[in-house]
N, C-alpha and C positions, 0 to 999 in steps of 0.2 A: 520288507517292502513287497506290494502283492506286485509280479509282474503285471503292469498294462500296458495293451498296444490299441494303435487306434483301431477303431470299430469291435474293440472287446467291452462287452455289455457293462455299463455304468454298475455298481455295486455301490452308488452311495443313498441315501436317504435326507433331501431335504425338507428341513421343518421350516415349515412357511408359521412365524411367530406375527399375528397381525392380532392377536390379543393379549394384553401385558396379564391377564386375567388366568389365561394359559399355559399350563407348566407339562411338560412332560414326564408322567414317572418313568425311573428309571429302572428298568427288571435285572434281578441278574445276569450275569453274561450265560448263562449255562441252560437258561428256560428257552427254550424250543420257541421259534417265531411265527406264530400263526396269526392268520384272521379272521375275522367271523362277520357273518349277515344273515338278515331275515330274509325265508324265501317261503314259497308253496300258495294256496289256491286261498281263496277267500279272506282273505288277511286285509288288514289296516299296515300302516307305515312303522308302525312300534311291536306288529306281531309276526308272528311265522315259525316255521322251520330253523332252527337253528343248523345253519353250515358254516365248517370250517375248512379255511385252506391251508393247507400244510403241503410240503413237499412236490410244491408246483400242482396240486389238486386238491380240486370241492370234496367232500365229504360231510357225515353229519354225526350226528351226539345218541346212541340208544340210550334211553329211558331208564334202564337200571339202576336203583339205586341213585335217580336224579331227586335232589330238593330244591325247594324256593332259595337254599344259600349259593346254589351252582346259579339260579336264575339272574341271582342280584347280581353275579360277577360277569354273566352274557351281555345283561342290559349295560351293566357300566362300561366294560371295554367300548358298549356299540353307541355311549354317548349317553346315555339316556340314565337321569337318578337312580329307580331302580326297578325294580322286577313288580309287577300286580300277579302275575300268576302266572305258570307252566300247564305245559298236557304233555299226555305219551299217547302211546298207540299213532303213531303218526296223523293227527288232528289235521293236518296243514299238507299233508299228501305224503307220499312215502319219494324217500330223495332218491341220490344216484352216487356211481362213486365211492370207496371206502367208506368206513364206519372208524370217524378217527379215535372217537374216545366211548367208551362203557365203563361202569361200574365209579362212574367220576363222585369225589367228594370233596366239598367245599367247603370252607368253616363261612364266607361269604365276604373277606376281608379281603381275598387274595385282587392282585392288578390284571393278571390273566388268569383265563382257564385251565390256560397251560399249568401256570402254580397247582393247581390241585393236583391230588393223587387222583389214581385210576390204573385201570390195567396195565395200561403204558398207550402210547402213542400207535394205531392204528391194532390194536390184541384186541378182540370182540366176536363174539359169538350171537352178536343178534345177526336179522334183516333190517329190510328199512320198513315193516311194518311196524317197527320201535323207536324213530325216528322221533325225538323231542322237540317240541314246543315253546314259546316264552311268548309272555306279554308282557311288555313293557312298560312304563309312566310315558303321558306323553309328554313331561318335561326335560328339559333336553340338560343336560351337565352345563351348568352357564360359562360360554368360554369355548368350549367343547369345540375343540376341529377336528375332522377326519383325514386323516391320514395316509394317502395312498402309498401303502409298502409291496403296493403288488407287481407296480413297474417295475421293478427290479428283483433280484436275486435277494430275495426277502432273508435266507439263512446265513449271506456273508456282507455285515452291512460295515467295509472295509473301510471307508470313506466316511466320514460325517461334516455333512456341510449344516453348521447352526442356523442358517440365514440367506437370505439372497434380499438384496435391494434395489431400486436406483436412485442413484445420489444425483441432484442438479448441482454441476459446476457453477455451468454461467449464471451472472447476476440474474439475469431476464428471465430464467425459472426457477431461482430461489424459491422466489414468494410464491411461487405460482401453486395449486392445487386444482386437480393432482400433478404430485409430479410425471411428467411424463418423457423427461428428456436426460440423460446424466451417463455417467461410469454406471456401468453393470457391476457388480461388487460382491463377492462371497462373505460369510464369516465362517472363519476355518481356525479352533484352538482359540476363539475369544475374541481375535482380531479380523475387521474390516481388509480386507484382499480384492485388487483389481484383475480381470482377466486381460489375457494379453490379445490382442485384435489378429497374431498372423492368421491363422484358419479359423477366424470368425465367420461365418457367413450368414445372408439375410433369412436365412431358416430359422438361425440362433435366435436372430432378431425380435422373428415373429412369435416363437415362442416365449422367450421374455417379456413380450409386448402382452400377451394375451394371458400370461400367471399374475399379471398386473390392472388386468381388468379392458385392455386396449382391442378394437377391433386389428389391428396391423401397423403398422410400423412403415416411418417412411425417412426419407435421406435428412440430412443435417450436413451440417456448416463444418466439414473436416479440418477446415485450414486453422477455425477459432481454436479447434482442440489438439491439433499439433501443437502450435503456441504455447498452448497453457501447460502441455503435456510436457514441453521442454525445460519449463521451470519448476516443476516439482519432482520429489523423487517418489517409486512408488512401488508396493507391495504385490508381487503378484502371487496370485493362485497356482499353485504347480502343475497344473493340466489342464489341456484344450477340451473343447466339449463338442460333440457330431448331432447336429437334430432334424431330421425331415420335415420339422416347420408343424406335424401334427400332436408333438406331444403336447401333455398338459401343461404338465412344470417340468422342468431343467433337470428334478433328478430321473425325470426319464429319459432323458436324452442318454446316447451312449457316448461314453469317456474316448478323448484322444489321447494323445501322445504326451509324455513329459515335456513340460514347456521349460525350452532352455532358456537358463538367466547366464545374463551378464555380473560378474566379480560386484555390481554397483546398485545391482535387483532388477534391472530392466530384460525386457523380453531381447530376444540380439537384432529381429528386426520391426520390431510394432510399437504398439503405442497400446493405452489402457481400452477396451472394447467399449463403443459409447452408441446407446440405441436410441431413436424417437422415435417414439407409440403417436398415433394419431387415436384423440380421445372419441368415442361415441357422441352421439348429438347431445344427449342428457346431461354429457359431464366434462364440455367443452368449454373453456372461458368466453370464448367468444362462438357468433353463431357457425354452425356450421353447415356447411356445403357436401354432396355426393352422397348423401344419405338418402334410401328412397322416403317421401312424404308419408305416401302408405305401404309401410310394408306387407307382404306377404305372410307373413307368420308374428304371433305372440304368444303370449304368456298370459296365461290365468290362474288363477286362486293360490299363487303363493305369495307366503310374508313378508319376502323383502325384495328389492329390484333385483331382478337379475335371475328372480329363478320361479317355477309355475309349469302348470301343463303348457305343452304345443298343440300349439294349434293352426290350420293353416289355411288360406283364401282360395276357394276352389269351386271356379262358376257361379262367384259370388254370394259364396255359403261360407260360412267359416265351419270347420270340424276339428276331428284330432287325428293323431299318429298312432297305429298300433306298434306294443313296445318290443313284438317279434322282430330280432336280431337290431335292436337298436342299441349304439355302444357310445362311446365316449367323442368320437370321432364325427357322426353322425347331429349330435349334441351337440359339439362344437360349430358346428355352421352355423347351429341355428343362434349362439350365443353370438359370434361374431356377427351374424345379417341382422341383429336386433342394437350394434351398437358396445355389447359388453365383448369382454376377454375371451378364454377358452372356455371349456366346462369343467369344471371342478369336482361334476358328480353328474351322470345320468341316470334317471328314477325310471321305474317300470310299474307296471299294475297298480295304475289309479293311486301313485301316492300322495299327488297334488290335488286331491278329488278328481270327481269324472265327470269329462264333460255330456252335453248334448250332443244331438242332432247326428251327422255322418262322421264315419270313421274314415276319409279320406287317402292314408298312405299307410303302409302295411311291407313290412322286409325291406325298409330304405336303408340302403349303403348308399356311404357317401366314400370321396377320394379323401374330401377335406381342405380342399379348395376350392369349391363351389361359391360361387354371393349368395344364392339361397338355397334353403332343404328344398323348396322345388325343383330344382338342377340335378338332384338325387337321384337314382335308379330308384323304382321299388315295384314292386309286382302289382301291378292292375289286375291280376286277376285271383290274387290270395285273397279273399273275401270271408264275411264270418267272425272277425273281430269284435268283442264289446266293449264298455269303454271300462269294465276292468280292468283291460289292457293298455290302458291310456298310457302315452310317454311325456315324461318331463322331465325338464335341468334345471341347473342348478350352473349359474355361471361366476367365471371370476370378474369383479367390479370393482371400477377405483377404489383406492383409499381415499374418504372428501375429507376425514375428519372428523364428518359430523357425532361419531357418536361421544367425541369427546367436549361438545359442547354441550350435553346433557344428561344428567343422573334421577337413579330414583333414590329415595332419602328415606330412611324410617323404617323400611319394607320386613317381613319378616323373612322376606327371601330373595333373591335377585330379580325376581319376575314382581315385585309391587312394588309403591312406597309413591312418599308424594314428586311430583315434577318438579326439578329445580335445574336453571337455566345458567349458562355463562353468558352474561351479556356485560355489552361495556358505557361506565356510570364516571363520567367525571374523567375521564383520560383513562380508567385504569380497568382490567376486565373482575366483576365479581359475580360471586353465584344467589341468585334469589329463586323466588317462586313465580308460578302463571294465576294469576289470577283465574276463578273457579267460574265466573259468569259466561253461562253460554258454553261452557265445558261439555263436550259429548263424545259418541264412541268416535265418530271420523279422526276427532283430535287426537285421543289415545292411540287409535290407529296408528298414527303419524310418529306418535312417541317411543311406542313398541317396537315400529319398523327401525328409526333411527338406530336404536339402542339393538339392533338386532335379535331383537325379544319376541319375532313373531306375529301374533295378531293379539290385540288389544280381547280382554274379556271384561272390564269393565271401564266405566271411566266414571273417579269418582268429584264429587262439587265439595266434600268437605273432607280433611285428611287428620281430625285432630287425633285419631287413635294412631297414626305415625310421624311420632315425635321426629321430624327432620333435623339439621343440622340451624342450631337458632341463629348463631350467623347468616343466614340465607334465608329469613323469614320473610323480609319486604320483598314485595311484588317489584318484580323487575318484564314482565309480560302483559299483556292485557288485551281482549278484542281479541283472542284467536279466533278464528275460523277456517277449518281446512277441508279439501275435497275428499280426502283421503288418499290423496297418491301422493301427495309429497315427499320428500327424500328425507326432510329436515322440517319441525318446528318450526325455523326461521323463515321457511320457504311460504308459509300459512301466512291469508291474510293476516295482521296484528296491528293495534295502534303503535304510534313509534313512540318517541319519548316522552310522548304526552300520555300517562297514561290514564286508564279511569277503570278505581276495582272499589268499588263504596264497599263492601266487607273487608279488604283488605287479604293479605295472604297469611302466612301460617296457619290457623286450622280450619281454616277458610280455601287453601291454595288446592288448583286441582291435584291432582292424582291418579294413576293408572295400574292398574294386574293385567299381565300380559300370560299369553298361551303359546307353544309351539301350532298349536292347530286349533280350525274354526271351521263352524259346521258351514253349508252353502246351500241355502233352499232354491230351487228351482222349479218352478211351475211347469207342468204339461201342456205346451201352445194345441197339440194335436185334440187334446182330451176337451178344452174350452169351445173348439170350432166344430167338434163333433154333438156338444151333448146342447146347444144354443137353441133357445126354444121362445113362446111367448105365452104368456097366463094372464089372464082376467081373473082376479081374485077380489071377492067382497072384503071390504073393510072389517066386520063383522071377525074377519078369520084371520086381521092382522094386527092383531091386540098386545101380541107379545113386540113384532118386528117395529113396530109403532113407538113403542117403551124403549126400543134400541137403537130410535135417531135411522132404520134402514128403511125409510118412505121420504117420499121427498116431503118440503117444505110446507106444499101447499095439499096435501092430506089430512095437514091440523083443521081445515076450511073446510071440510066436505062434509056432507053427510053420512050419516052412520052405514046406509044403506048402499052408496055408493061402490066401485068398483075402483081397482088400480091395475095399471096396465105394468107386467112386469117382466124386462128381460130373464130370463133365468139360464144357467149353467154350470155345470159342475166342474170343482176345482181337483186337482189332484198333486198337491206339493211334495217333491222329492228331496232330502237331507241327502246332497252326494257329495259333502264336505270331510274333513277326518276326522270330527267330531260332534257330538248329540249338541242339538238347539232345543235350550230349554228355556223358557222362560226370566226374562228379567227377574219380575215380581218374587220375592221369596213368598213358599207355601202359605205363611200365616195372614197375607195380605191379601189370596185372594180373596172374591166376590161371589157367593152364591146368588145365581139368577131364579128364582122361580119358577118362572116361565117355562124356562126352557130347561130346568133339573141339570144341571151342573156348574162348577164352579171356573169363574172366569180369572184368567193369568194372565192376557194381554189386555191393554184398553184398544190398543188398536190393530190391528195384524196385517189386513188387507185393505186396498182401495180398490174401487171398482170406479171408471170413469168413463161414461160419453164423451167425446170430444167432437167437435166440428173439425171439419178438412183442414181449418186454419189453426187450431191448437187450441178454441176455447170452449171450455166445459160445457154442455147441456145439462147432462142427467149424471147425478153420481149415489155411489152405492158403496158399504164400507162395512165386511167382515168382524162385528166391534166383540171387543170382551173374548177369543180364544180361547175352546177349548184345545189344545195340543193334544194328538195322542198318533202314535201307531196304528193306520188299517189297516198294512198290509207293507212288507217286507221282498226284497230280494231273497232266492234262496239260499238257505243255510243264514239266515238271519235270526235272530231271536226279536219280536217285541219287548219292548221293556217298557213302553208309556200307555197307561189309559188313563181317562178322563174318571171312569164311572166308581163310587166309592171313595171318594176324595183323592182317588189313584195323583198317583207323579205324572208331572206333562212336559212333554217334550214329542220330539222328531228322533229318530236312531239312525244313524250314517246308515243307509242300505234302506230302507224306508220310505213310507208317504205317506201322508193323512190324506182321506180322502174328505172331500163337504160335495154331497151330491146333489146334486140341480132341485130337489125336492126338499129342502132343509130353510129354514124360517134364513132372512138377510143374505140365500146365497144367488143376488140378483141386483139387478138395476130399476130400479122406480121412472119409467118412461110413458107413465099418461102424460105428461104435458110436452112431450117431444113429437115436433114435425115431421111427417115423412121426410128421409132424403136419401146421404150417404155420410155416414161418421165414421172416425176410429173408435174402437174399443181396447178399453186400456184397464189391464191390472196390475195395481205396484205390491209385491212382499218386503214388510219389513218396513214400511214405508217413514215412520219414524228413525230408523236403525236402533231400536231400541237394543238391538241385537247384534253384538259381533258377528259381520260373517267374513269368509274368504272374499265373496266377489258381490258385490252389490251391484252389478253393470247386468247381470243376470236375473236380479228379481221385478223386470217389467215384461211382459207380454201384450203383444200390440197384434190387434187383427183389422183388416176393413169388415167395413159392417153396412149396408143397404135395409132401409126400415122402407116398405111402401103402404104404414098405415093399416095395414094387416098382419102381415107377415114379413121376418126377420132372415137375413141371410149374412151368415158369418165366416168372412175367405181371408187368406192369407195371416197366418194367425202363426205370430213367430217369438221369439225369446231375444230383447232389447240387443243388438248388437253380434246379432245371431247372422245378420247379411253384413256385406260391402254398405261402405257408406255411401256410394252410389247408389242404390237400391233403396237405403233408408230413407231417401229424400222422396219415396214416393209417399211416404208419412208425416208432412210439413209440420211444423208446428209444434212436435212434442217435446216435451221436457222429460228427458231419461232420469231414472231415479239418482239424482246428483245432488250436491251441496246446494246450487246455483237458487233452487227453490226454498230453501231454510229459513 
């Protein structure tokens, strides 16, 4: 038995098992216990520097004698199927720290890197100008949780706790979901274990509250659970636990004292430790109260609730957080002020994409019990951040359940196959299909997040090439429609039991392929209100734009001779998502245009719209038929899309296509508009023909003043880029949402 006394550092490691999908391998006892993550300069979320920590220290991997077999075993321990490719010469910056492994060889089968041979454990004769490399898939090991072995004393993992729960006693949270009220409960050797409440305190509480998904924790009904506690007998746990209220999970708390039992299993003076989490507003059964209306800080572009860049409200700007000295802690506010648990992971350098606009906080420390990251220290005067630097969580959130009311069926891999539902038919619950009509990305959206699969990359209307499960062929769904932020399927509008699918489901039933990552275009508000101009152009010279539906209406009525009065301005779209936007359309479908010498891959890409002060359309204008490509990149980017030569099209994360003020449709058709004051309005993606991370991002909205002559184009911002306060000085519009479909 290892002596422990209280406030001697916790040596256990708990496995938070919340996917039955999830197994842990098991290494042998004698393989050395390390970790690893991707780090260094210009990298995506699946690339970097390979470091390892060993022996209470970072370190990294020389290049010697590295293969794509050592790559596979990087990528797999760090989650990810498997390796696309390595560099040496330190590609990703040169690290710091020992040099734990050289000369490594892999056969590619091994569970860690440790298993391989190599010199031994910190023997190396390089520098860190040999510092390796890996890039990863960015499909994630389905199931795959991360594991935090770093809170503790990673080389003696003495203690093994399989489990931690809470269990509802009382009737009145049985059914309830989530649970949020019961015995705190180990599993230790197989079996279910009560802690015993003497040196419980509400620290413990909190952090039980928050590895469960809970902003905080608050009192309960003690006299109920005396009562109930005296009629049953019960198992306890053989140690107390000490926590500052900051950790994450419970095995970072440090270990107390042996809990003494009574000859009959009971503590000698307590009872079993029994917590109530108070749930977030999102995941409350009933409404709740003490929540601010509008918070101060959110979340953007990530796949499922709970985790996304920060971002935060500042003189009624929203911006982001630089990720200098941003840690777990820090993280944690922000999950708690938003409603979810602790944080389960804090992300650095733009892993969520990068936002716009200002970089607002920079070196925030927090205590960790603040209400919001505003409450934080941080240096107002470290300045210079870019939003490579961007910071984002990842937080812990209820169990609802939902992913267990729906599967994908047929799929070649866990990430497709068609949609089938548990709905309940006749008193009893069975699994069918959703009907395919009216099936689009927002839906699969919804499907993917559920199923924790990320973002939706297509969404298909007919599934006959995956054969599902034939039991579950009849449509049990129908009439979806969702906004895309739903938690659940079920949460989407849908007919109820009445349903209506005239094709019917099985090879008719929708379908969805989901992504860990999705690109995120974003338009330059600055670039549209700089380059805004106005042209007289003869008809004669609008032959092509004419053929492309980009003249208004009543153009078809005029004389050849005649002139068109045309807003013009150039667009400059940036991909700052984690992944390339490519085109729907497969290659053989597109369209060569004549006219204008290249081939067309969207029908629709952009809208251009006049509006009146009151929200209704004058004049509009619409980017049709897309050429995608690459005109210009962040540094240390590479192109990879042109248009010219029947080239591949797309956007590349780090990228923008430029369409310059002088290019045929890149305008507005405004001979028949009245002098006044209008908004000017541009939507991307405007069909979603395209998965992306954040659609709340592709509208741009400026005031516009026309006196009949001349054009003047002010306040020119990205949808949701102000306070809602602020936005009300632009009545009337409709944000690119479901709500218009």
């Amino acid at each position: 038995m290892v002596d422990i006394h209280i406030f001697a550092q916790i040596s256990c490691l708990i496995f938070l098992h919340f996917s039955s999908s999830f197994t842990l391998f098991e290494l042998p006892p004698d393989t050395p216990k390390i970790q690893l993550r991707l780090a260094g300069e210009k990298r995506k979320h699946n690339e970097g520097r390979v470091e390892v920590f060993y022996d209470g220290e970072w370190g990294t991997i020389c290049d010697d004698d590295f293969t794509i077999h050592a790559a596979h075993v990087v990528c797999r321990q760090l989650g990810y199927v498997e390796a696309i490719s390595w560099s040496a010469a330190s590609k990703y910056g040169k690290g710091e720290g020992r040099i734990w492994f050289d000369n490594v060889h892999c056969t590619g089968k091994e569970k860690s890197l440790a298993q391989c041979s190599s010199n031994g454990i910190g023997v190396s004769d390089c520098k860190h100008t040999e510092d390796v490399g890996v890039v990863c898939s960015d499909k994630r090991i389905p199931g795959f949780k991360f594991i935090n072995a770093l809170t503790n004393n990673v080389e003696s993992l003495n203690i093994q706790v399989e489990d931690v729960r809470i269990r509802a006693i009382l009737a009145s949270y049985r059914k309830r979901i989530p649970v949020t009220e019961g015995y705190v409960e180990v599993k230790d050797g197989g079996r279910w274990k009560q802690l015993c409440d003497e040196e419980w305190t509400h620290m413990n509480s909190r952090v039980i509250c928050g590895m469960f998904g809970f902003p905080s924790e608050r009192r309960y009904n003690a006299r109920v659970y005396k009562m109930f506690a005296r009629k049953r007998k019960h198992t306890y746990w053989g140690y107390s636990v000490n926590c500052t209220g900051n950790e994450a999970h419970l095995s970072s708390c440090r270990l107390g004292r042996n809990v003494r039992q009574t000859d009959n299993g009971t503590c000698v003076q307590g009872m079993p430790v029994v917590v109530s989490c108070v749930p977030g507003r999102a995941f409350a059964p009933t409404p709740m109260t003490g929540f601010r209306k509008h918070p101060l800080v959110r979340l953007k572009g990530g796949a499922i609730i709970g985790e996304g860049r920060v971002e935060v409200l500042k003189n009624g700007e929203w911006g982001t957080i630089c990720d200098d000295n941003w840690n777990l802690i820090s993280a944690t506010v922000v999950c708690r002020e938003l409603g979810f648990g602790s944080a389960k992971e804090f992300l650095t350098g733009g892993r969520l994409g990068q936002g716009m606009g200002p970089v607002h906080m920079n070196e925030v420390e927090c205590s960790g019990f603040e209400k919001s990251i505003t409450e934080c220290f941080f240096n107002k005067d470290s300045l210079g951040c870019s939003h490579e630097e961007d910071a984002g969580v990842r937080c812990n959130v209820p169990a609802m359940g939902f992913q267990e009311r729906l599967r994908l069926s047929g799929g070649r891999n866990p990430f497709e196959g068609r949609v089938e539902v548990l709905a309940e038919r006749n008193g009893s619950l069975v699994w069918g299909t959703v009907c395919s009509e009216g099936w689009g990305t927002m839906e699969a959206m919804v499907v993917c997040r559920q199923l924790g699969l990320g973002f939706a990359n297509h969404a298909f209307q007919e599934t006959w090439y995956w054969p599902g499960e034939v039991n579950a062929d009849r449509v049990v769904m129908s009439g979806v429609r969702c906004s895309g932020t739903e938690m659940s399927l079920s949460h989407c509008l849908h007919h109820g039991e009445h349903l209506d699918c005239p094709k019917g489901g099985a090879r008719f039933a929708a379908g969805v392929s989901c992504s860990e990552t999705a690109p995120d275009l974003v338009l330059n508000p600055q670039i549209v209100e700089h380059t805004t101009y106005l042209e007289d152009r003869p008809m004669l010279m609008l032959q092509c734009a004419y053929e492309e539906n980009c003249l208004a209406t009543t153009a078809s009525q005029v004389p050849a001779d005649s002139y068109r009065r045309l807003l013009r301005f150039s667009s400059q779209i940036h991909n700052n998502g984690q992944s390339d936007f490519r085109p729907k359309a497969s290659r053989e479908t597109w369209v060569w245009h004549d006219c204008h010498r290249h081939y067309h891959s969207m029908e629709v890409f952009t809208n251009y719209d006049l509006l009146s002060l009151n929200g209704t359309k004058v004049a509009e204008g619409h980017k049709a038929s897309f050429c995608l490509e690459d005109s210009e990149c962040d540094e240390g980017i590479e192109k990879r899309y042109e248009c010219a030569n029947f080239g591949e099209q797309g956007i590349t994360v780090g990228c923008w296509d430029t369409y310059r003020h002088d290019i045929d449709c890149q305008w507005v058709d405004i001979t028949d508009v009245k002098p006044g004051d209008y908004i000017f309005q541009v939507v991307i993606n405007p069909n979603y023909e395209v998965a992306e991370s954040d659609y709340t991002n592709n509208v741009v909205k400026c005031r516009c003043r026309y006196d009949g002559h001349r054009i003047w184009m002010y306040s020119c911002h990205i949808g949701g880029a102000f306070s809602s306060e602020t936005e009300d000085t632009f009545p009337g519009l409709l944000n690119n949402q479901v709500a218009h479909r």
